[in-house]
N, C-alpha and C positions, 0 to 999 in steps of 0.2 A: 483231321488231317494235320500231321505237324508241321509247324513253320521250316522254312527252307532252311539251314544253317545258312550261317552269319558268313560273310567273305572278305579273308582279310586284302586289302588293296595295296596293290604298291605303285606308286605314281613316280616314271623314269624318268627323272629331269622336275629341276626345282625352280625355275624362270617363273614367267608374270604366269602360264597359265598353269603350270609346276603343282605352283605353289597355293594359289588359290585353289584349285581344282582338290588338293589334300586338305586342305584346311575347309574347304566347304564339305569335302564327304568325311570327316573325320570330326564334323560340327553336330551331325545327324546318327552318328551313334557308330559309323565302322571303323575297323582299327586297320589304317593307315601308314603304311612305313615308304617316307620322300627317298629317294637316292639320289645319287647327284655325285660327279666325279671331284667336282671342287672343293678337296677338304677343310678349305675355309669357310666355304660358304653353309658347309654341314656344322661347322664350330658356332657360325653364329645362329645357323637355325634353332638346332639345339638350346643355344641360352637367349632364345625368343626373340630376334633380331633377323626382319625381313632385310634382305638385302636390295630394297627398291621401296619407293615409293607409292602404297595405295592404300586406298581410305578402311581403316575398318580390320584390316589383316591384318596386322599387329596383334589386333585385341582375339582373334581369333586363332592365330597362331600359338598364343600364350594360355589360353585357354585349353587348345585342347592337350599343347605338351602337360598343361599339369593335371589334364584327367588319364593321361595315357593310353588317350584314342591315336594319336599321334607321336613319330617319331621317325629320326633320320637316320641315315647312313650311309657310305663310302662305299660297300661290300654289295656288289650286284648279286654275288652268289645266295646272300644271305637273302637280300629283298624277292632272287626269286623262288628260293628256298620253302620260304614261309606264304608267300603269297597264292591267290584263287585267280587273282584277276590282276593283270597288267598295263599300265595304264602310260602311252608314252608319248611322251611328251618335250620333246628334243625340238630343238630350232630345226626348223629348212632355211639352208643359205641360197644366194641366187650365184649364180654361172656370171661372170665377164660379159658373156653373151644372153642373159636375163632369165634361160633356163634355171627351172627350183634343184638345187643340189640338195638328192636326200640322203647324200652318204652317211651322216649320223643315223639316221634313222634305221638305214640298213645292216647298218654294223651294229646298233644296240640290239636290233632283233637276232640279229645271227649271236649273238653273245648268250642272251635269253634261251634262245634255242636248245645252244651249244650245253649250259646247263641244264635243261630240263632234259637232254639226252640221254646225259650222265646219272641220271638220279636212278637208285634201284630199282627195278620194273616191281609194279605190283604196290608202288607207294601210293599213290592216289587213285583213285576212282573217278573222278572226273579228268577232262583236259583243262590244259590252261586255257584262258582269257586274254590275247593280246589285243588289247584296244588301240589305235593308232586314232589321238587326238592331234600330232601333229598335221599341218596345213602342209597336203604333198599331191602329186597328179594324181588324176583318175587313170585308175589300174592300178595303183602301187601297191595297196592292200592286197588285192587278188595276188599280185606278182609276188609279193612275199608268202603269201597262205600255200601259192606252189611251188615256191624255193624250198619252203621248210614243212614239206607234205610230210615225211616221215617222223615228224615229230609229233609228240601228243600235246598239239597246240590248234587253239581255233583262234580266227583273227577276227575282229570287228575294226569298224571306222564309227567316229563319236567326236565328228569335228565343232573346234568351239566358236561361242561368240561374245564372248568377251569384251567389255571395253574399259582399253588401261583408264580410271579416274573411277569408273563405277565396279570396277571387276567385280566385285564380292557381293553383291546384292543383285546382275548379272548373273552369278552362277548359281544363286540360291531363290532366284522368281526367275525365269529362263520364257523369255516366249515361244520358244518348244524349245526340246530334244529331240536331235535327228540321231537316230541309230543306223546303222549302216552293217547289214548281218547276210550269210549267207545259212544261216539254219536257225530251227526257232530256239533250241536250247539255250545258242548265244542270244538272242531277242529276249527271252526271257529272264534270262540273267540282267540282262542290260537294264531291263522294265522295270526289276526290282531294284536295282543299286539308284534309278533317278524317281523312285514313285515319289520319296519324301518331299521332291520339290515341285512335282507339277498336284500339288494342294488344290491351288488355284483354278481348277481345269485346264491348264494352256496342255496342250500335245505331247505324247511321243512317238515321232514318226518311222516308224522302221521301213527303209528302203533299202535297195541292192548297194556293197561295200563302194562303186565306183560313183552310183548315183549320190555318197554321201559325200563323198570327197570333191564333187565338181558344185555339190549346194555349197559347201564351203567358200570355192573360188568364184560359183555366180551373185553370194550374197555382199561380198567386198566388194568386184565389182561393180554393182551395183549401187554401190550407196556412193564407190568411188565418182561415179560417174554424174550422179544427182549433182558430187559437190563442184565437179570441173563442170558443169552444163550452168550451173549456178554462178558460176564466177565467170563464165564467158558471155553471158548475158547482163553481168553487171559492167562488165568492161564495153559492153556496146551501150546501156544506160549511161555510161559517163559520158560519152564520144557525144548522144545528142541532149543531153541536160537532164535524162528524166536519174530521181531517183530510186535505186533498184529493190530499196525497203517496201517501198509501196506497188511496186510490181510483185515482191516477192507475198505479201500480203493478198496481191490479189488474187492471184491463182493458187497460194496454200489452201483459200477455202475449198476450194475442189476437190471433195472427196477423195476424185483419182489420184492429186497430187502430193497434196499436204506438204506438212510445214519440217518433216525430216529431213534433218540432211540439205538444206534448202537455203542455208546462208552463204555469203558470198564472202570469200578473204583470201589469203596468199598459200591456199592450196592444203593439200592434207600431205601427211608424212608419219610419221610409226613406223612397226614395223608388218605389218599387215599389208596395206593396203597397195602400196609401190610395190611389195614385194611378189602380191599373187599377180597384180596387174599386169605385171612383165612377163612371169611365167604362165600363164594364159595365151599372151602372146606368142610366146612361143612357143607352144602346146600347142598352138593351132597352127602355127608355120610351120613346124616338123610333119605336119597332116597336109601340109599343100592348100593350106586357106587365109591370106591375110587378112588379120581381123582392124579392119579399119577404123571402126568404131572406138576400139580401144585404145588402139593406137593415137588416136584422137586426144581421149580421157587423158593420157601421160601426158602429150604434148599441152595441151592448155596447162595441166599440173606446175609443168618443170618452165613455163612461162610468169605462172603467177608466182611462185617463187619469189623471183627478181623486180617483182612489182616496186616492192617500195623502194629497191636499187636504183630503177629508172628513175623516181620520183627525185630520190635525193639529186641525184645528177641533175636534174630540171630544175631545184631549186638552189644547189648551192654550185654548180661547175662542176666538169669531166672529172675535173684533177680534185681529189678533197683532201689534197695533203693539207697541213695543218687546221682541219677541223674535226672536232669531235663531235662524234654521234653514238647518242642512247639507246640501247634497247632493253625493253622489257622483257620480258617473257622468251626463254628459248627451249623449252619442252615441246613438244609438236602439239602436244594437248593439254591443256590445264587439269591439276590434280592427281599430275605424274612427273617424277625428275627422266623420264624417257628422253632421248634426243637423236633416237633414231630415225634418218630422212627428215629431222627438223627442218622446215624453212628457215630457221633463225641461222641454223651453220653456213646456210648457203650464203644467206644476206651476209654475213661475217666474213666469209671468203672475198667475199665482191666487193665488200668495205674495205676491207685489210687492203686489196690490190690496187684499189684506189688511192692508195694512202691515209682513210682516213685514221684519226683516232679511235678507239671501239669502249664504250662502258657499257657493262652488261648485268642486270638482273635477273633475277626469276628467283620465287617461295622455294623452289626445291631440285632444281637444277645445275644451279652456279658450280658444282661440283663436279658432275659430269660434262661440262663444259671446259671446267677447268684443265680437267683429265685429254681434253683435246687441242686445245689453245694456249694452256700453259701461259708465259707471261706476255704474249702477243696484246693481250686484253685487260684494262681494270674490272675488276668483280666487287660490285656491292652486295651488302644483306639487304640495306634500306632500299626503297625505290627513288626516294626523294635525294638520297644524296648522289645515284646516279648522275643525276641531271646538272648538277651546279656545272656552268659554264658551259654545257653543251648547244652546238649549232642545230639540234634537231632532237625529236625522239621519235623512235620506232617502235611501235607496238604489236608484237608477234604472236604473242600468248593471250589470250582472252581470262587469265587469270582473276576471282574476283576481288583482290585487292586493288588493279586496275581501274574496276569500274567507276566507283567514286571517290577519286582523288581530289587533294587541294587545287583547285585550279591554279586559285590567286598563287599560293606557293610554288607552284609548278612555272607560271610565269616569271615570279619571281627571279628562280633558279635557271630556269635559260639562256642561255645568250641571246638568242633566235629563237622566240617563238612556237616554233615551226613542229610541228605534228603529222608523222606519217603514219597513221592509224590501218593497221592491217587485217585487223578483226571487227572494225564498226562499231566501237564500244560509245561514241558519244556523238553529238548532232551535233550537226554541221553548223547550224543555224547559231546554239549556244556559242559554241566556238567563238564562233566569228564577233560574238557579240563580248566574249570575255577577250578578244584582241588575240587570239589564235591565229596564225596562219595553219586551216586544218583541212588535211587532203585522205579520204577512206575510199572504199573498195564502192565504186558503182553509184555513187553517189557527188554532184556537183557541188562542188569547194565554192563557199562564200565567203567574200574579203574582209579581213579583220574589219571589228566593227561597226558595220554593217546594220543597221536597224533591221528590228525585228520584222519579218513580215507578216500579217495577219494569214489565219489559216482561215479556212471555210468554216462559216458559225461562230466565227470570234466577232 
């Protein structure tokens, strides 16, 4: 039996999963061609220049442009020209009102379309492959595969899961692939372009186009939900003394529950997670159903936010004009310069209006923060020189140059003490004993200096 021919891929839109998603199947032996409307951003792909922050793509972007598995372009005609398989991958914006806008989505497909319409009849033997990785409502895929019936196009849904800090080793050990097919010819195209990565035995699930597109919006929710369920439980652990490290211990052993997604701090933000959340919302209020539940998830969310806002208030007064305040970390997640739905913007907004002062850090964000705040803000590279003089620090990002800092020096540098820890990175107890004033998520603040207290078996 001979092997199938090889299928060249074209993946429409060059973003976090763009870009990855080319760079991981053009790692594995298929030839590859990114498009992308942003002629600058094809200038730097081209001379091996991610335009974002993630671990590992770099070395893999540069790798495969110099085997010539991989390559870009500005010319849609040309990407769908030479292409078998379609792979698209375009943002969904959200509505005012929190509905997902897929008009990119719908305009690249009708573009695709439009050209493979035009192509001499009798050029290919097979249809195309238009895979719809973007994150859009159940039904969209159906509703475009009947928009554009008379073309020689088949559509699949192949949503991702991804996470910006790990993407690349995500898309290449994957704990499944969900395919999302209305015939098997596409299912088995599909089976062959992800066999290379499920080595491992992990899945691939082939279910109906709409069924794959709502595992998409049930699998964010989901994990969104763990994390506001988690942080409303540490916020009632503060209220009666207990700490919520050891509640959270105690029921992660629970097989049912575990330790995912399961830590407590001022909320999640990217672009994922706020975004499906709301359009869910209202994909089920358009159906005459309030979903309360999740409604829920956002409200705790957009509460913890403001967390260490309130705290500063409680520690320094309403008004913080003339005092400065640190922050660490303003990516939403460590090991990405992303700052999309960061907590840190919010807390920044709410400092700014306050009057306070604002110094701001992060390993790989200071840039895109800059690009928003301009000179509202001081911006350091160091962490430590952040700090000199400041009346507080805030720590937003779980970064781990964070983790184990100069104390002494850090005291040094202070004016005030004073630690509003947003991620949990250090104990309370130390703290208190290095002369901290230190207040974290779920967990009761012990007073500078404080003697140690003995634990159980000491």
């Amino acid at each position: 039996m001979a092997a199938p021919a090889v299928e060249t891929i074209a993946v429409l839109g060059t973003g976090y999963v763009g870009l990855t998603t080319a760079c991981g199947l053009a790692n594995v032996g298929n030839p590859v061609i990114g498009y992308d409307i942003d002629r600058g951003k094809i200038d730097r792909l081209r001379a091996g220049k991610p335009p974002f922050h993630e671990a590992g793509l770099a070395d893999r972007l540069a790798a495969n442009l110099h085997a010539h598995r991989l390559r870009f372009t500005t010319d849609l005609a040309q990407a769908v020209g030479e292409a078998d398989m379609l792979l698209v991958t375009v943002p969904t914006l959200t509505r005012a009102d929190g509905q997902a806008d897929i008009g990119i989505v719908q305009s690249l497909v009708a573009s695709v379309a439009e050209h493979v319409r035009r192509e001499p009849a009798g050029r290919r033997t097979a249809s195309r492959l238009i895979v719809v990785k973007s994150t859009v409502p159940p039904g969209t895929t159906d509703a475009l595969a009947a928009t554009h019936a008379e073309a020689p196009i088949d559509f699949a849904v192949n949503p991702e899961f991804l996470k910006e800090g790990t993407a690349v080793d995500d898309f290449e050990r994957p704990d499944r692939v969900i395919i999302g097919v209305a015939d098997k010819p596409s299912e088995d195209r599909l089976r062959r372009l992800y066999s290379p990565f499920v080595r491992n035995e992990h899945p691939i699930l082939a279910v109906s186009r709409t069924s794959a597109e709502m595992i998409k919006y049930a699998a964010n929710i989901l994990l969104a939900g763990r994390i506001s369920l988690i942080n409303e439980l540490a916020n009632i652990c503060k209220l009666v003394g207990v700490d919520v490290n050891e509640v959270r211990r105690g029921v992660g052993y629970d097989h049912r529950i575990g330790f995912e997604f399961l830590y407590p701090g001022i909320g999640f933000g990217g672009s994922c997670f706020p975004k499906d959340l709301d359009a869910l919302i209202q994909l089920a209020s358009q159906r005459g159903y309030r979903a309360q539940l999740l409604e829920a998830i956002a409200h705790v969310n957009r509460d913890q936010h403001v967390l260490l806002v309130q705290w500063a208030h409680d520690r320094l007064g309403d008004d913080l004009a003339g005092k400065t305040l640190t922050i660490w970390g303003l990516s939403y997640k460590p090991g990405t310069d992303d700052i999309r739905k960061a907590p840190a913007l919010e807390i920044i907004d709410q400092l700014l209006l306050a009057g306070a002062r604002v110094r701001v850090h992060d390993p790989a964000a200071n840039a895109a923060v800059r690009a928003v705040f301009a000179d509202k803000l001081e911006y350091f590279d160091d962490q430590y020189d952040a700090l000199a003089g400041a009346d507080a620090l805030l720590i937003c990002t779980e970064w781990s140059p964070f983790r184990r800092p100069d104390f002494d020096r850090m005291r040094a540098l202070l004016r005030r003490p004073l630690i509003l820890d947003g991620r949990n990175l250090y104990e309370p107890q130390l703290m208190a004993e290095m002369g901290f004033e230190y207040h974290s998520i779920g967990r009761p603040s012990v007073p500078p200096n404080a003697e140690r207290q003995p634990r159980g078996g000491e």
